[in-house]
C-alpha positions, -999 to 999 in steps of 0.1 A, spaced: 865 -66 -346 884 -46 -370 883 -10 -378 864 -15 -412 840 -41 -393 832 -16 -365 828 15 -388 800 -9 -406 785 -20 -376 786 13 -370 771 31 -396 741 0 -395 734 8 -362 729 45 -367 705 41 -397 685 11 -379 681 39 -352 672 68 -374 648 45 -393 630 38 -359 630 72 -352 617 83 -382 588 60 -374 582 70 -339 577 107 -357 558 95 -377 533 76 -351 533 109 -333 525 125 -364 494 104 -368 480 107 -334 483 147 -333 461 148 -368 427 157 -361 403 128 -362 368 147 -365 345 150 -337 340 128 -306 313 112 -307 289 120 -278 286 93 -247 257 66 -246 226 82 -231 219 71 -194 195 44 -188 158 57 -183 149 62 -150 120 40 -140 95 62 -122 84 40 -86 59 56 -63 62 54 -23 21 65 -19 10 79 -2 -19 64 -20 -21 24 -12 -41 0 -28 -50 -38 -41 -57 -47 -81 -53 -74 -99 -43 -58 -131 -14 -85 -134 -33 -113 -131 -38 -123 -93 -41 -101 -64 -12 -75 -55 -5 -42 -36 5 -12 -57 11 23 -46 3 54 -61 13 94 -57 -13 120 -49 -33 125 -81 -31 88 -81 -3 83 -107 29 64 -112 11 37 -104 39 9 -91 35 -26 -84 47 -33 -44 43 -69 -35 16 -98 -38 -15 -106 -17 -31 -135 -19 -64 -123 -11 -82 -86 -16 -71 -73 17 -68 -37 31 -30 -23 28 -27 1 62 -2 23 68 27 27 96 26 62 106 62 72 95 48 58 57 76 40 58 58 3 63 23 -16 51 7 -45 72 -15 -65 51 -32 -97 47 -16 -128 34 -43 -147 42 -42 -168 68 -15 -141 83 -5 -106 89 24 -95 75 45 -60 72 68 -47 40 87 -12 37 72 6 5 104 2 -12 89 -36 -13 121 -51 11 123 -62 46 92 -84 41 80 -102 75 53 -124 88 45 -106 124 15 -128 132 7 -168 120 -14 -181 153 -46 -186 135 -64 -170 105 -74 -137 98 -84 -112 70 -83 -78 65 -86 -49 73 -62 -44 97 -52 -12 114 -19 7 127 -23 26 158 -8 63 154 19 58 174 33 28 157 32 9 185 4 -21 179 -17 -34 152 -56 -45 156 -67 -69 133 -98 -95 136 -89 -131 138 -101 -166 139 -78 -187 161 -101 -217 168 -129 -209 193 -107 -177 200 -125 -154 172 -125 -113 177 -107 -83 176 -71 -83 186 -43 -60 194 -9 -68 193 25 -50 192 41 -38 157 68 -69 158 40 -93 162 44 -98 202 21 -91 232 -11 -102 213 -44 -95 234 -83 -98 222 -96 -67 226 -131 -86 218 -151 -112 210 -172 -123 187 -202 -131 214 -200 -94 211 -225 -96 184 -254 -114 203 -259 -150 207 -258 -175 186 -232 -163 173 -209 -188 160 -194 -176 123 -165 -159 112 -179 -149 82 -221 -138 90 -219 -126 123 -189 -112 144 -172 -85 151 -145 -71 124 -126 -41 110 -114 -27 134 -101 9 130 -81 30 156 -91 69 165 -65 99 158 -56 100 196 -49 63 196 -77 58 226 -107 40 210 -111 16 185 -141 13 164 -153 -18 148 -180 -34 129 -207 -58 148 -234 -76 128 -252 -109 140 -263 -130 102 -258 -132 69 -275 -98 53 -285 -83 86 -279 -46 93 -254 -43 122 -236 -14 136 -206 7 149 -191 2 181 -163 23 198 -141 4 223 -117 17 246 -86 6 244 -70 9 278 -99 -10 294 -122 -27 269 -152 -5 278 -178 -1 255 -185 39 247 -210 40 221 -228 19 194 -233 42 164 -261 23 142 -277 15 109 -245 9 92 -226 -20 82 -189 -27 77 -154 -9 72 -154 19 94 -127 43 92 -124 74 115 -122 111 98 -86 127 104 -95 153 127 -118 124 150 -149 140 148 -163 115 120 -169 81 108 -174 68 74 -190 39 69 -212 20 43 -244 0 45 -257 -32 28 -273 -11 2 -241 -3 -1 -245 36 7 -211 55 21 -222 73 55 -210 94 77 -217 95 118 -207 117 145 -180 98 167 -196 108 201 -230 90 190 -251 121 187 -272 131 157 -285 107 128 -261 96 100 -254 113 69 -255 96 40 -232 110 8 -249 107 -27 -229 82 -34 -228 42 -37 -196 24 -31 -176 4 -5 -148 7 23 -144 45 24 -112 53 37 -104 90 41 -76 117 27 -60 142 46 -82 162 33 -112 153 44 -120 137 13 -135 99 10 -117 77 -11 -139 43 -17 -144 16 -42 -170 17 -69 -182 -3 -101 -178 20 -131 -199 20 -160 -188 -15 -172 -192 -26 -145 -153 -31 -129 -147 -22 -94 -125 12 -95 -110 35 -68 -127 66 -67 -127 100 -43 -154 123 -30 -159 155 -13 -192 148 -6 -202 173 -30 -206 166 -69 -195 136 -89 -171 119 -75 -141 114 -97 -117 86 -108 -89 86 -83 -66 57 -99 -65 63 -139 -76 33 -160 -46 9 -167 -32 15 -202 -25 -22 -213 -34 -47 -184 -25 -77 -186 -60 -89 -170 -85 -69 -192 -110 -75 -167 -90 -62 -138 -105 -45 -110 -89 -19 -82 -101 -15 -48 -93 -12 -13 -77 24 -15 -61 38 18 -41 69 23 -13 76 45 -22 96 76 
């Protein structure tokens, strides 16, 4: 290349490069001028509100039979899981769990609705069933061919033992549905059981209270009828009659029941000592209501805004212990 060549290659070269330079300026130029505000980030997804209870209960709001859960004042109502019968919800101690009826069998759920499992499938059975307070066994009433009663078995479905029998309820007895012995419903201390006897179709039956360890009969508490549920402090158990009257009888037997101005079915209690039980309201829909035994009793799980069964109906309340 000669000199005149490289003194032009030369001189190209260098305004090629202050050309890109220039540009580069520029571009910098542009980026440092103010662009106006940032626009603020995308708001966060709502947070969907989910109850964990300690308020459980069954509805068909949605169309066919489910659990839902609700919180204290019986709001943020939340869908858990589906049932495919009306069948009592109960409780593990630790509120972490709910055994319920999928008819014909027992299963158990966390409140969170995972970890669904089928503990027991040896026969039929339907609710209630009930969680002993230590967490260690169920009771449940059950129909497994001529083998009909009250059972007990452990939490994970094993060990299953009939506590007893449907002959319990006289003779002649040979029913699952008029006569027999059912809902059975464990004392505070986890000692007894109690459990509803009746011997026909409309007939009157009674309370009795079993005890666990040996299957000895301690006491028949009478003129009542299904459902009974043991107060907190074990003093007390509710009850209700055919005429459909909530009751209320001393555990040890003595003294004549106590019947609460009210007229509902399957009083459970609160903590409280309130009775929670299920109730047709004015238009005649079963609702979940509460009770202190003195006043009205008022509306426990608030009417369902837009149902998606207008003529839904709630029931089969139960509290965690």
């Amino acid at each position: 290349m000669t000199g005149t060549s490289l003194n032009r290659w030369r001189r190209q070269t260098a305004l090629a490069l202050a050309v890109v330079f220039g540009l580069l300026l520029v571009s910098c130029d542009k980026r440092a001028l103010p662009t106006g505000p940032t626009p603020p980030p995308p708001p966060p997804p709502p947070t969907v509100l989910r109850s964990t209870g300690p308020i459980a209960f069954v509805s068909n709001r949605e169309g066919s039979p489910a659990i839902y859960l609700a919180d204290e004042d019986g709001s943020t109502v939340t869908r858990l899981i589906p049932t495919s019968v009306i069948s009592y919800p109960a409780w593990s101690p630790d509120r972490q769990r709910l055994a319920f009826v999928r008819q014909p069998e027992i299963y158990v759920v966390n409140v969170d609705g995972s970890g669904l499992r089928r503990i027991w499938s040896q026969g039929s059975t339907w609710g209630p069933v009930d969680w002993s307070p230590d967490g260690s066994k169920i009771a449940f009433m059950a129909c497994c061919g001529t083998d009909k009663g009250i059972f007990v078995m452990n939490s994970d479905g094993s060990d299953v033992t009939r506590l007893v029998g449907h002959e319990f309820a006289g003779p002649g007895c040979d029913g699952p549905y008029f006569c027999g012995v059912e809902s059975p419903t464990w004392s505070p201390d986890g000692q007894q059981i109690a459990f509803a006897f009746f011997a026909g179709h409309g007939s009157v039956g009674g309370v009795a209270i079993i005890n666990v360890v040996d299957g000895t009969l301690r006491e028949f508490l009478t003129n009542s009828e299904s459902s009974p549920a043991w107060s907190p402090d074990g003093t007390k158990i509710a009850f209700y009659t055919v005429a459909r009257d909530i009751g209320l009888v001393s555990a040890d037997g003595l003294g004549r029941p106590l019947f609460l101005q009210v007229s509902g079915e399957d009083p459970r209690w609160a903590p409280d000592g309130s009775i929670i039980f299920s109730a047709r309201n004015e238009a005649g829909r079963t609702r979940v209501f509460i009770t202190t035994g003195a006043g009205a009793p008022r509306l426990l799980i608030p009417e369902a805004t837009a149902p998606a069964n207008p003529g839904y109906e709630d029931c089969c309340a139960v509290w965690a212990r």
